[in-house]
C-alpha positions in Angstrom: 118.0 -72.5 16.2 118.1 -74.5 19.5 115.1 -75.8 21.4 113.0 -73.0 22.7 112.5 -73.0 26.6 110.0 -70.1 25.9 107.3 -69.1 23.9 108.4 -66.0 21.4 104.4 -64.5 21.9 103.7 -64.8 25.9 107.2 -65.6 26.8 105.5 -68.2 29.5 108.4 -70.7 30.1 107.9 -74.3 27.8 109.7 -76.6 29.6 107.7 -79.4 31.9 108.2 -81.6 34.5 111.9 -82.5 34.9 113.3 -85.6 33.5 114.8 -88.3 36.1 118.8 -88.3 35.4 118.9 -92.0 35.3 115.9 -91.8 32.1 117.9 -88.8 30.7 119.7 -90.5 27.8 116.1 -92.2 26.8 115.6 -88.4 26.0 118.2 -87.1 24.2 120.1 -85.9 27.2 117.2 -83.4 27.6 117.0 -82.3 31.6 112.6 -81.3 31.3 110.1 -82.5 28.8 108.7 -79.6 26.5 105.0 -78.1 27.4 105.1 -77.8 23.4 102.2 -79.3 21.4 102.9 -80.7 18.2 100.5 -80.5 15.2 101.0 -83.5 13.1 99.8 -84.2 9.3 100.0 -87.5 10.1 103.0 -88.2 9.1 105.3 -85.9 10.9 104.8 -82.6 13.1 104.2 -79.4 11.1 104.6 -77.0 13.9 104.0 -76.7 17.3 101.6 -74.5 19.4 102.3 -72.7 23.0 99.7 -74.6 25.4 99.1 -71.1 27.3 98.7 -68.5 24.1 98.1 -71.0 21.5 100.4 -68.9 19.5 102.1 -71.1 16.4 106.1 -71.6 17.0 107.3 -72.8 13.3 109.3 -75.9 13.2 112.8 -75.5 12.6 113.9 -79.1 11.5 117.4 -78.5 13.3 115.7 -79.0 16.4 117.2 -82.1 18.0 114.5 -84.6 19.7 113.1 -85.1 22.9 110.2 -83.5 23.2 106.9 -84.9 24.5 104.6 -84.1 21.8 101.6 -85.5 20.9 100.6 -86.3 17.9 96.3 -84.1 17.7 93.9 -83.8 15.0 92.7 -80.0 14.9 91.1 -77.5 13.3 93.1 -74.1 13.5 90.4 -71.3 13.3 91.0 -69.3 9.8 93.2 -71.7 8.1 92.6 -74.0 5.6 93.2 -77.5 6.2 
């Protein structure tokens, strides 16, 4: 699976603010950051959430890097933590 540029629930568009060409290679080659928030255990990112639906995208760990995640602490409403 490649890096999503969409959500699969809302199908809003999850690509940001484009990246400078002369920063590009700092990311991976990646032309726009990702809108994609990561949900971290602390130790890595478990999967990510679309910032406009707050659906969950599952983490497919083929995904190559370059994404601007950030790393949040919360509470998913009906799930265990």
């Amino acid at each position: 699976m490649s890096e999503p540029t969409e959500c699969p629930h809302c199908k809003a568009s999850l690509q940001d603010y484009e990246i400078p060409e002369d920063e590009r290679e700092m990311f991976g080659g990646k032309t726009h950051f990702s809108r994609l928030i990561g949900i971290s255990n602390g130790d890595r990112v478990m999967w990510y959430v679309c910032p406009d639906c707050r659906g969950r995208i599952e983490r497919d760990g083929s995904w190559d890097q370059g994404y601007r995640t950030f790393d949040i602490e919360i509470r998913v409403r009906g799930e265990e933590q």
